[in-house]
Every structure is written in structure tokens, then in C-alpha cells.
C-alpha positions in Angstrom: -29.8 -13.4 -10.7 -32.8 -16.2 -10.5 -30.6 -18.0 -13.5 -27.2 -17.8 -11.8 -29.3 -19.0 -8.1 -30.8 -22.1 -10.5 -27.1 -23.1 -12.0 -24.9 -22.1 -9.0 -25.5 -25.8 -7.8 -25.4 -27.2 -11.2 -21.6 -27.2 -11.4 -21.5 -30.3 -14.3 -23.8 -28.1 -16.4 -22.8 -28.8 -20.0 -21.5 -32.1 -19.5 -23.0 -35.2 -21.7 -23.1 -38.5 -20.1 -24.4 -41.5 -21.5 -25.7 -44.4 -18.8 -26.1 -47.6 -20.0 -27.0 -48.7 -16.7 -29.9 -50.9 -14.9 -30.3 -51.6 -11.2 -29.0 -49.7 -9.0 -25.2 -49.2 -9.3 -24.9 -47.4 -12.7 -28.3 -45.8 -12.6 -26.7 -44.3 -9.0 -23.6 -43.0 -11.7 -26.1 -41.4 -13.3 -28.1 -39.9 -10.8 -25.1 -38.0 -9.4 -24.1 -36.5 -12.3 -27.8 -35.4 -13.3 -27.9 -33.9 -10.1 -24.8 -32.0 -10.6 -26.0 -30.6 -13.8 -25.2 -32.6 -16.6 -26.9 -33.9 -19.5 -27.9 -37.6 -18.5 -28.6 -39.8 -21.6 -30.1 -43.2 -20.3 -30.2 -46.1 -22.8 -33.0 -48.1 -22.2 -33.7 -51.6 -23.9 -37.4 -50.8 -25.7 -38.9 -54.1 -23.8 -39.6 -52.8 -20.4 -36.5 -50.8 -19.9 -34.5 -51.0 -16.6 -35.7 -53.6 -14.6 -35.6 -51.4 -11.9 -38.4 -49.5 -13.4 -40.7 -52.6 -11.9 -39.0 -53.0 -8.7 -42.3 -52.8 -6.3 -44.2 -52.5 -4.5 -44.0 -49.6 -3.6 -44.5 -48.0 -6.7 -44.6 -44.2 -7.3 -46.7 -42.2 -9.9 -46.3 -45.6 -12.1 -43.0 -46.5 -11.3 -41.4 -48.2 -8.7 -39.9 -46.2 -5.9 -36.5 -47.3 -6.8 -36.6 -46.4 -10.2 -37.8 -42.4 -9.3 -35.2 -41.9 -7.1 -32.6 -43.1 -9.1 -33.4 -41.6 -12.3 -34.5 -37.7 -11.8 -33.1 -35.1 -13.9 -32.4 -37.9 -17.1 -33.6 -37.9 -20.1 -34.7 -41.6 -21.5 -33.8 -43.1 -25.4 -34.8 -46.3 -26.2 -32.4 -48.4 -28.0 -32.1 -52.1 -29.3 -28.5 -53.0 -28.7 -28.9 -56.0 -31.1 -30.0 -54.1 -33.8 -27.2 -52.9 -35.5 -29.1 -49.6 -36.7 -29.6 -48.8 -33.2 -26.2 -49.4 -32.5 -24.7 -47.2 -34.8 -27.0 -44.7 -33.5 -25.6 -45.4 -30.0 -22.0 -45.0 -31.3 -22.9 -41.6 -33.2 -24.3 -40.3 -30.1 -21.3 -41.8 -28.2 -19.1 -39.5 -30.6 -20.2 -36.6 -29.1 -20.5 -37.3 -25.5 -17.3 -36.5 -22.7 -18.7 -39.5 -20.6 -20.2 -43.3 -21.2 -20.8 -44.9 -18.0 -22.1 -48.9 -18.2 -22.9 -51.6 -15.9 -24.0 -54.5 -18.6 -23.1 -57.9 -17.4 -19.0 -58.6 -18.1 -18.5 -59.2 -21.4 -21.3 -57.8 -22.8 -20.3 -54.7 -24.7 -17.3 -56.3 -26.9 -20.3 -59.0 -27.9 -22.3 -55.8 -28.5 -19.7 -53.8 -30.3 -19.7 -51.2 -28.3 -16.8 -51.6 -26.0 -14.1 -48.9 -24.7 -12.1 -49.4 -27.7 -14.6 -49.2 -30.1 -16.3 -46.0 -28.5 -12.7 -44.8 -27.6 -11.8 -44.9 -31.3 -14.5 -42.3 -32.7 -13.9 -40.1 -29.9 -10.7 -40.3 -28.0 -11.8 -37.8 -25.4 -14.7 -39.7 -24.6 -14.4 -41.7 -20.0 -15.7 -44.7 -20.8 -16.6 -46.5 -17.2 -17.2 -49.5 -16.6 -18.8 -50.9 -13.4 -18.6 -54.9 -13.4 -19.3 -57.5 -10.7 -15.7 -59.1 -9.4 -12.9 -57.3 -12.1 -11.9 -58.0 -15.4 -9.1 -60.1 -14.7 -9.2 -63.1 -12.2 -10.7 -66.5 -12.0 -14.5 -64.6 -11.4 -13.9 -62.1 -14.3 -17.1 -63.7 -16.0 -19.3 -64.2 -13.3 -22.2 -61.5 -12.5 -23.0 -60.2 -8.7 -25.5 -58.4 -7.0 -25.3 -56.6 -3.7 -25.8 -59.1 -1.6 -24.0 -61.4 -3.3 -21.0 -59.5 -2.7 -21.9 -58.6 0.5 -21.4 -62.0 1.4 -17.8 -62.3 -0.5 -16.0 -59.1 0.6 -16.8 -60.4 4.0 -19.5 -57.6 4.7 -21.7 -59.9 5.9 -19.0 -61.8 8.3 -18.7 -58.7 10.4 -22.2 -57.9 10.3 -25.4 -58.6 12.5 -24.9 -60.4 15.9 -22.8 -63.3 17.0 -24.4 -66.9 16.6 -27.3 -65.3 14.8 -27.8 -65.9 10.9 -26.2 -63.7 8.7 -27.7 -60.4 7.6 -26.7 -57.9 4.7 -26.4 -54.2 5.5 -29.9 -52.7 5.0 -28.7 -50.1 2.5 -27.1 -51.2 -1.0 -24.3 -49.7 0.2 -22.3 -52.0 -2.8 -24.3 -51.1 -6.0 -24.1 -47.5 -4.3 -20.7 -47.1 -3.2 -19.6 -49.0 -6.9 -21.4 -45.6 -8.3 -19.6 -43.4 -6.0 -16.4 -44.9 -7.2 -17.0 -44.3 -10.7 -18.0 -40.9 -10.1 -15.0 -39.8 -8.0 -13.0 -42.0 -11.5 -14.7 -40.1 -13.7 -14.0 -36.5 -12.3 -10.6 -37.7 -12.0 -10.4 -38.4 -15.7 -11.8 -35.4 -16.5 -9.9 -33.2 -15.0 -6.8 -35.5 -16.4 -8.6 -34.8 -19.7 -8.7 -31.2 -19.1 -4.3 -30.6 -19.1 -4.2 -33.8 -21.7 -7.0 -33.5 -24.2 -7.1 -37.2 -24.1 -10.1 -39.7 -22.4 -9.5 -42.7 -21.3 -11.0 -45.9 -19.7 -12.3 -45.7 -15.8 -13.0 -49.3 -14.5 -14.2 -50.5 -10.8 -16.3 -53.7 -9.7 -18.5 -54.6 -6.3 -16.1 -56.5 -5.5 -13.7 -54.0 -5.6 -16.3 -51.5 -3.6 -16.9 -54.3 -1.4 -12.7 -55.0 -0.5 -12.5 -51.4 0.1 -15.8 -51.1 2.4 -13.4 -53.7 4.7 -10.8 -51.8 4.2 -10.4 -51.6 8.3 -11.8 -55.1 9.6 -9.3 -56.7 6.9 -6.4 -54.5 8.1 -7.3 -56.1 12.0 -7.4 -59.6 10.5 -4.4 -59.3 9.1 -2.7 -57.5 12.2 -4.1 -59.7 15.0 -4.2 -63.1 12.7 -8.1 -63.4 13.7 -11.1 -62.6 12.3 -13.1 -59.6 14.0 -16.7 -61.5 13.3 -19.9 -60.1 14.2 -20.5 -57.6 16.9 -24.0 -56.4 16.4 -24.2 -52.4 17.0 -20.9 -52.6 18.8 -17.3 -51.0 16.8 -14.7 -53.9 17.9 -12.0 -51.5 19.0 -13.9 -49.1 21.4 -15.9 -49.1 24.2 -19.0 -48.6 24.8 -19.5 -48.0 21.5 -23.0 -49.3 20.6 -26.7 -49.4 20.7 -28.4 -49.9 24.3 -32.0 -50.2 25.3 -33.7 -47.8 27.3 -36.8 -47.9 28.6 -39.0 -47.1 25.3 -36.2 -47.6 22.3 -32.4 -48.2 21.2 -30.2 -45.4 21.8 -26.5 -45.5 20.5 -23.6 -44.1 23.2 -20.2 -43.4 21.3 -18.0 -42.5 24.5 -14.8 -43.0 22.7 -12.2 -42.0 24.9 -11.2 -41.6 28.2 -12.8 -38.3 29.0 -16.0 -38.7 27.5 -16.4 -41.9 28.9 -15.7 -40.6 32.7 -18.4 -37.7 31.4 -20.8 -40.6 30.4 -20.2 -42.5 33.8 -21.1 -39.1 36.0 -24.2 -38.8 34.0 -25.0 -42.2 34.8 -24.7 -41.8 38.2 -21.8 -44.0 38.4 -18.6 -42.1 38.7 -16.6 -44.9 40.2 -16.5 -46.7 37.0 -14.3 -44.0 35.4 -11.6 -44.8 37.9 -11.9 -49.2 38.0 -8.5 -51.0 36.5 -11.1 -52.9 34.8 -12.4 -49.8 32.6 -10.1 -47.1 33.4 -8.7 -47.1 29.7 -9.8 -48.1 26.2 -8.2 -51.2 25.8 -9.1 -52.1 29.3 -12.6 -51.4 28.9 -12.6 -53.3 25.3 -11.0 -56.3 27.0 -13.9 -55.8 30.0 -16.9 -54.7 27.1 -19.1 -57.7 28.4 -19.3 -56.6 31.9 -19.0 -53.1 31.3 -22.2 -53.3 29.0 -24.1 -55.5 31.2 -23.6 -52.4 33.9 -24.3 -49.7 31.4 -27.5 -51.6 30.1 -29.1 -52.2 33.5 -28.9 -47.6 33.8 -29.8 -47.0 30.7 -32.8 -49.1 30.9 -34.8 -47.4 33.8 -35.4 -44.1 31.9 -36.4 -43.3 28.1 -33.8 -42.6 25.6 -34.7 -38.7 24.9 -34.2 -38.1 29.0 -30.1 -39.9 28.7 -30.0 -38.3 25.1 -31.1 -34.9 26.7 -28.5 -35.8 30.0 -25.6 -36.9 27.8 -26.1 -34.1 25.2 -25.7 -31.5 27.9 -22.0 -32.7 28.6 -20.7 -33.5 25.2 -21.0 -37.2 25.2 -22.1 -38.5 21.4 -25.4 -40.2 21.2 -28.3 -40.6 19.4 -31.6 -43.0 19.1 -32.5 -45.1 16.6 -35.0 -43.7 14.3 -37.2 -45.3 11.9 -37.7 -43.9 8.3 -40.8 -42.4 8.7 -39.1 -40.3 12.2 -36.3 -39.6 9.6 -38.5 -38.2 7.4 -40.0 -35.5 9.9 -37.3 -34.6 11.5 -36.6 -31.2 11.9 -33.2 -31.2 11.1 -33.6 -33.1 8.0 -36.1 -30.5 6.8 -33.6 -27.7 7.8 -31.0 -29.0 5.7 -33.0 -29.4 2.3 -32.4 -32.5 2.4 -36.2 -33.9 1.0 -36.9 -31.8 -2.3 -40.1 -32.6 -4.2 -40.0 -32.9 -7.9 -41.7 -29.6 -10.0 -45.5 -31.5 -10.1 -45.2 -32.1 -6.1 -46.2 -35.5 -6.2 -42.9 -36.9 -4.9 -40.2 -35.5 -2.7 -37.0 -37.5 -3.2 -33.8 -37.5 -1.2 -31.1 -35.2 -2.8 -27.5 -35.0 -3.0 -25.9 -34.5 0.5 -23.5 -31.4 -1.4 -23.9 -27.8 -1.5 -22.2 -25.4 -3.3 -22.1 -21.6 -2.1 -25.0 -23.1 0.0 -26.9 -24.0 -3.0 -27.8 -27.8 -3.2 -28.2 -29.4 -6.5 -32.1 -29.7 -7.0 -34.8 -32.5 -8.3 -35.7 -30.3 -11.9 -37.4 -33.9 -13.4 -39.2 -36.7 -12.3 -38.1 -39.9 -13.8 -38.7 -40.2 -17.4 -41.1 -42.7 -19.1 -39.6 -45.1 -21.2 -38.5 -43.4 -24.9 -39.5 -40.2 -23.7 -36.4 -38.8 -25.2 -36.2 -41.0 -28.6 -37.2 -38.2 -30.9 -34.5 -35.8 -29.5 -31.3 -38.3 -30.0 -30.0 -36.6 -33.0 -30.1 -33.4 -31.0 -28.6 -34.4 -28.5 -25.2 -34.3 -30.8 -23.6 -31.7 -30.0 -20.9 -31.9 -32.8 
């Protein structure tokens, strides 16, 4: 019974992945799929490893931050991919994996010898993914990107941050991150392709890619209204009030999205007219109206504190929250309740875990981060056939 409780949530268990990944974005790839169970092989370069690793401060029982939340549950090999020993020992281990997942800068792994076909070719049920910057074809196929860098392309950062104000990238990497989330939801897919076929084959994605699909909405308004959205701080372009507004001691955020909830939001106001003014009496009125309508809305919400309107607005169904920092994040009760912060075995760290459960179980942190090589001696174990 304890065994079955331990694995329930381990539903990859079995699985051999091999992450040739730095940063964040392929490291993320990994981190999922360790998580979920399987057997996470990362491929370190012997000087200093993933650069990540260094990312700090903050560091965290010797690494950085970064690099511990990333890489739980892995197991580390050091290899030299210019050494053509190390190499081969790369493609023997390769042989016997179901998954290689890379993010090496485009080009890199046919110079290496150790591209899809090559890999493909000694095991042709092997998903080899590849996560690269802007695509392999097109004028930027050789170019490298980071997340902010392609913040900045995809147009992220055009529809981000406040109106005549500089230009600010989205606090989370929510590229390099959602990149990784892309190649996972690839990957299953290929699997379970692989499972009726027999066959692997070749998963690719890019930030860019992530990035064009992130703007998936503001790009489909462009294109519709012949105008670009731009920035609208807190605010969601086609609704109102939809945004953050200050009362008295912090930010709170009101999504009164339709017509119902927004007459429920003007009663707890105080200000019932509002609900029934040609200005505001419907959505596209009130988007058309947003700047007066927010001016009145901010001069109420301002004269009390945000947990009295969040307490007010709660009580009649009308979304809203405040804005929390980390550290309130952190000691919330509700993200305690959902299990949501697990520490690792030694108790040192408590890491944020996978936002899945299954038959209630959530996937659990069973390893810190591993040191650099920890895993070298175990490589020709790690075959499995």
C-alpha cells in the first residue's frame, strides 16, 4: 500500500529521458518529466555544468535558487561533447533511452554529431526534441534568444506594462517555461503515437514559436481591428473594469466581466445607478467609457482597505483578489492546503511542485538537485538494453 501511495503520482515511472539542457527552458522539460516519474538523465559539460547552476544570488544549499528548483528528482553525468569518447558514450546511452530532449544553441548538435538523425538511426523509437530560439527554417534560423529577447519580438512586451511608460518583460520566464511545456505536451504526443506505431520520431518547438502562441489573442485583435492593442497596464482590452485598483492600503484586482456581475459590483459600491447609465450599461459601452468608469470606481475603492471590498465583493459573487507579494504567497493558507510547497527529503528546501494530481496524489520532490557528475559512475547502468 505505502509503495502504490509513493508511485500513484509517478505516472512516467519507467520512462528514460535524456536532457541536454541549460537555462531554464530544457532544464523546465526535464523537471516535469522527473516529477512525473521518470528517469531524468542530465548531461552536464564537466566545466561548471549548467550555467544555471551559478545563477545567484540567491543561492541555495550551494546552488543557485534557479538551478534547485529546476533540477530535483535528476540524476547528473558529466560529459565532454567534444571528446569523441564521451560522445559515443552519449550515443550508447541515447540507444537505450524513449526520450532526448535538447536546448543547445541551433546548430549545434549536427557540429556535435549527435543530431536527430544520428540518435534516430541507433534507436528509431527514440522523441528526440528539440527546443531552439526562432525555428529551424527562416531568415533567424541561426540566431540564439533568450526570454526576454523574445519577449520583445513576439510582441509580449508591446502589450505589456503601462502606456507611455518603458517597456517591461513579464516577471515570470513565461517563454523558456512555456517552450518546456510545449515540448512536453510534444513529447507525450509522440509517445503515445509511438505506442500504436512502434516508431519515434522528431518533436521540434522554439521561443519564438511559444512566444507567437502566448499572443495568440492580442494578434488575432490586430488583425481584426487593423490596430495594435498596446499597453494597458493591469487592464484586459476587451472588458471592463477588468483590472487592478488601489484601495486604501494595496492593489486589488475586480474582474466584473459581464453585465450581472458588474450591476452586483456597482450595489456593493454603493453606486447602483451606474449599472443602468447608457454610458456603462453594457460591455462594449463600458469598454468604450473604461476611462471614466475607472476614474469613478477608483475614487470608492480607495476609501476602504482591500480585504473590507474583497470581503464585500466576495459575499455576492463578484471575482477579485489583492495583489500579493511572494513572501504572502508563500504563507497563504490555501497554498499550504493544496500541497503546493513540498520540501525536499533533508528539509532544507521546500520547492514549488507540479500544479497536477493524480487520484489526489501530487507528484512529489524525492531529490534535491544533484551535484555536478554525481551520476558519472552509474552511466553504463543506466542502459537498460
Amino acid at each position: 500500500m505505502v509503495e502504490s501511495a509513493n508511485t500513484s503520482a509517478q505516472p512516467l515511472l519507467g520512462l528514460v529521458v535524456i536532457e541536454i539542457g541549460h537555462s531554464v527552458s530544457g532544464p523546465y522539460v526535464g523537471q516535469i518529466f522527473a516529477d512525473l516519474g521518470a528517469t531524468v538523465i542530465k548531461i552536464e559539460n564537466p566545466n561548471g555544468g549548467d550555467d544555471a547552476r551559478s545563477w545567484g544570488p540567491p543561492f541555495w544549499e550551494g546552488q543557485s535558487a534557479v538551478f534547485q528548483t529546476l533540477n530535483r528528482n535528476k540524476l547528473s553525468v558529466s560529459l565532454d561533447l567534444k571528446n569523441p569518447s564521451d560522445v559515443a558514450r552519449l550515443v550508447k546511452l541515447a540507444a537505450t533511452a524513449d526520450v532526448l530532449v535538447q536546448n543547445l544553441r541551433p546548430g549545434l548538435v549536427e557540429k556535435l554529431g549527435i543530431g536527430p538523425d544520428v540518435l534516430r538511426r541507433a534507436n528509431d523509437q527514440l522523441i528526440y526534441c528539440s527546443l531552439g530560439a526562432f525555428g529551424d527554417v527562416g531568415p533567424l534560423q541561426h540566431h540564439t534568444g533568450y526570454d526576454p529577447l523574445v519577449q520583445a519580438f513576439s510582441g509580449i512586451m508591446a502589450v505589456t506594462g503601462e502606456a507611455e511608460r518603458p517597456p517591461v518583460r513579464v516577471g515570470p520566464s513565461i517563454i523558456d517555461m512555456g517552450s518546456g511545456l510545449w515540448c512536453v505536451i510534444g513529447i507525450l504526443a509522440a509517445l503515445a503515437r509511438r505506442a500504436q506505431t512502434g516508431e519515434g520520431c522528431a518533436v521540434s518547438t522554439s521561443l519564438y514559436e511559444t512566444g507567437l502562441a502566448w499572443m495568440n489573442i492580442p494578434l488575432a485583435n490586430s488583425m481584426a481591428s487593423g490596430r495594435d492593442a498596446g499597453r494597458s497596464g493591469s487592464e484586459t482590452p476587451m472588458l471592463a473594469p477588468y483590472r487592478a485598483f488601489r484601495a486604501r492600503d494595496r492593489y486589488l484586482v475586480i474582474a466584473a466581466g459581464n453585465d450581472n456581475l458588474f450591476r452586483r459590483m456597482c450595489n456593493v459600491l454603493g453606486k447602483p445607478e451606474w449599472a443602468k447609465d447608457p454610458r456603462f450599461m453594457a460591455n462594449a459601452d463600458r469598454v468604450g467609457n473604461r476611462t471614466e468608469l475607472n476614474r469613478l470606481i477608483a475614487a470608492e475603492i480607495g476609501s476602504r482597505d482591500a480585504t473590507e471590498w474583497v470581503d464585500a465583493l466576495t459575499a455576492v459573487g463578484v471575482p477579485c483578489a489583492p495583489l500579493q507579494s511572494p513572501t504572502e504567497v508563500i504563507e497563504h493558507p490555501q497554498t499550504h492546503a493544496l500541497g503546493m510547497l513540498q520540501p525536499t527529503p533533508d528539509g532544507k528546501m521546500s520547492l514549488v511542485a507540479l500544479p497536477l494530481r493524480f487520484d489526489g496524489m501530487r507528484p512529489q520532490v524525492r531529490t534535491a538537485a544533484p551535484e555536478l557528475g554525481a551520476d558519472n559512475g552509474k552511466v553504463e547502468q543506466l542502459a537498460r538494453r
